[in-house]
N, C-alpha and C positions, 0 to 999 in steps of 0.2 A: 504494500500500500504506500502512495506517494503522498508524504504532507503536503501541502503546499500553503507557502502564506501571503495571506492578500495583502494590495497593497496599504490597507490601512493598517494591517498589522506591523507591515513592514515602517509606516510611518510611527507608530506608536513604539517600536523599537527604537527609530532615528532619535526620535525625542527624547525617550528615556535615555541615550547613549551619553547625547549631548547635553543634556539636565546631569549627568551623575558628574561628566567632562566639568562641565562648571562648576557646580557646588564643589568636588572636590579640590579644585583650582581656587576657590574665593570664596568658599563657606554659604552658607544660606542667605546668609544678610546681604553681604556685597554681590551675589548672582544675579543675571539679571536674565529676564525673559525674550527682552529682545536679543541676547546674545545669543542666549538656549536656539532660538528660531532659527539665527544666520547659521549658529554651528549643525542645527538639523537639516539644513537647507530650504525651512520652510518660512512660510510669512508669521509673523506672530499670530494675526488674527486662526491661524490653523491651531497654535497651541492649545490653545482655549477650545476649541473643539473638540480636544484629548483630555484636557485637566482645565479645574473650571478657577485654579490659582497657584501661584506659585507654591503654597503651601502641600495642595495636591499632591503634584505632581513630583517634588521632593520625596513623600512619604509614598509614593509611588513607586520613587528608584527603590527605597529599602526596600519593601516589598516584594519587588522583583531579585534583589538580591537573595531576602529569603528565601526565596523558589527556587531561586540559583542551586545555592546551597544546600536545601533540599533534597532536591534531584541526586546530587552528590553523595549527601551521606545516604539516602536509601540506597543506593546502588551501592555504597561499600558493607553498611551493614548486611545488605543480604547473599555477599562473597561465601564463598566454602570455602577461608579461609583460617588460619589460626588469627589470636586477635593482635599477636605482635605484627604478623601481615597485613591486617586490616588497617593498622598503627602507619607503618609504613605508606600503604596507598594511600592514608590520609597528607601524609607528607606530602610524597610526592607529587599527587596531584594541588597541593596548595604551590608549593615551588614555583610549578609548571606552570603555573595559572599565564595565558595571555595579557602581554604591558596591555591591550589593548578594556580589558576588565580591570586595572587598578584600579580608575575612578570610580569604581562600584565599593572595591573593597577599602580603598580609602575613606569613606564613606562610613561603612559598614564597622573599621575598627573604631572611627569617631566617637560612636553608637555604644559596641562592646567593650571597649577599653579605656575610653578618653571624658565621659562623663558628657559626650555632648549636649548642650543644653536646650536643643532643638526639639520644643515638641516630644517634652517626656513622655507623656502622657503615651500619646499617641504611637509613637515609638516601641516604648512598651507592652502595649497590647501587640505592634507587628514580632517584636521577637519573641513574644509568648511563643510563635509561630515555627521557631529557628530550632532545627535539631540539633541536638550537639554527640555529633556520633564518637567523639575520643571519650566522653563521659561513659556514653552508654558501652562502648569497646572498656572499659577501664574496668566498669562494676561488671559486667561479665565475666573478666578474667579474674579480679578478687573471687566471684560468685564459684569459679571453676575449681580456687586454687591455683592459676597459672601465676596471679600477679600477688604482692603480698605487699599493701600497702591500706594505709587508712583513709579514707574519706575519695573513694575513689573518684566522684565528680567535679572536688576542687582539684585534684590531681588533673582529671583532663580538661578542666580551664588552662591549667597552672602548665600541661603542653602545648594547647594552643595558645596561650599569652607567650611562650617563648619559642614560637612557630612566626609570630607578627614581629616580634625583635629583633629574630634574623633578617629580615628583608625592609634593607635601606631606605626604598620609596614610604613604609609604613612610620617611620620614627618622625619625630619632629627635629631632629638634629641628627650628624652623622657623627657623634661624639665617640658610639662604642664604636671598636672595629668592625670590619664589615666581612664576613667570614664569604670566600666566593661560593657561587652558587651551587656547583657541582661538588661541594663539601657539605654544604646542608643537610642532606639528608642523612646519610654516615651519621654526622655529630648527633644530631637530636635524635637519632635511633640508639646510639651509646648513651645520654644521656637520659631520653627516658626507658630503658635497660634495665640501670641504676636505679632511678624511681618508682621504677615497677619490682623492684625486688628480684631480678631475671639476673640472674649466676651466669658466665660465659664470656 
């Protein structure tokens, strides 16, 4: 069966592309709509056609992030793999992520990390939304016996928080060093190894 997506879909894409481009570049406050338009290559009055304010259309991007993200972790949770494997694709696949999705996840660790002050509220109820599959890979593996650690879903914040560290574009300064890319995954698999109690 062939998807196919229509053009409004396709515009509602553009917008969000270029709504996430902005905010992440200038934050909520300084974005502006008519920018969002030129970078979607549409007229503004089209915005408003998709999102009825700029407030929208922001809570919008999260949104779609969280379905991003989603999509990702159901597909590793339901691997036939062990959960240090599953550990791993979570890596990896964050690594890999296309420059072209930073502005999403720049966004996105604003949100998870950074206390951003935008529309708490609302915000809130979108990440109610957000699975957090190293949580759930974590209490599985205490649950089995593989992993031998306490509190295992601050544990797999506490590897995704140090998943967003490694990579430069997420920090607000490049003060710590910047370990290269193709060593990421290695370290924070030794890393959480040790955290997990795994001998080897």
């Amino acid at each position: 069966m062939v998807v196919t997506i229509t053009d409004q879909e396709q515009r509602r894409g553009d917008l969000l592309f270029a709504a996430a481009s902005e905010f992440a570049e200038k934050g909520y406050g300084a974005a502006n709509i008519d920018e969002i338009a030129i970078r979607a290559g549409l007229g503004k009055g089209t915005v408003y056609l998709y999102f009825k304010s700029k407030k929208e259309l922001y809570l919008a991007v999260l949104q779609s992030v969280v379905a991003q993200f989603n999509v990702v972790a159901e597909q590793v949770l339901a691997m036939q793999a062990t959960h240090l494997e599953k550990i791993q694709v979570v890596l990896e696949t964050f690594f890999s992520i296309d420059e072209s999705a930073m502005p999403f996840i720049q966004i996105w660790v604003r949100h998870q990390f950074q206390n951003s002050p935008e529309f708490a509220d609302e915000v809130a109820l979108i990440f109610a939304d957000l699975q957090q599959p190293l949580c759930e890979i974590v209490s599985n593996g205490v649950a089995d016996g593989t992993f031998d650690v306490a509190e295992p879903s601050i544990v797999g914040y506490f590897i995704l928080a140090l998943m967003v560290m490694l990579v430069p574009e997420l920090q607000a300064s490049y003060q710590m060093p910047i370990l290269p890319k193709d060593r990421r995954v290695s370290f924070l698999l030794q890393v959480v190894g040790r955290i997990l109690g795994i001998k080897g």
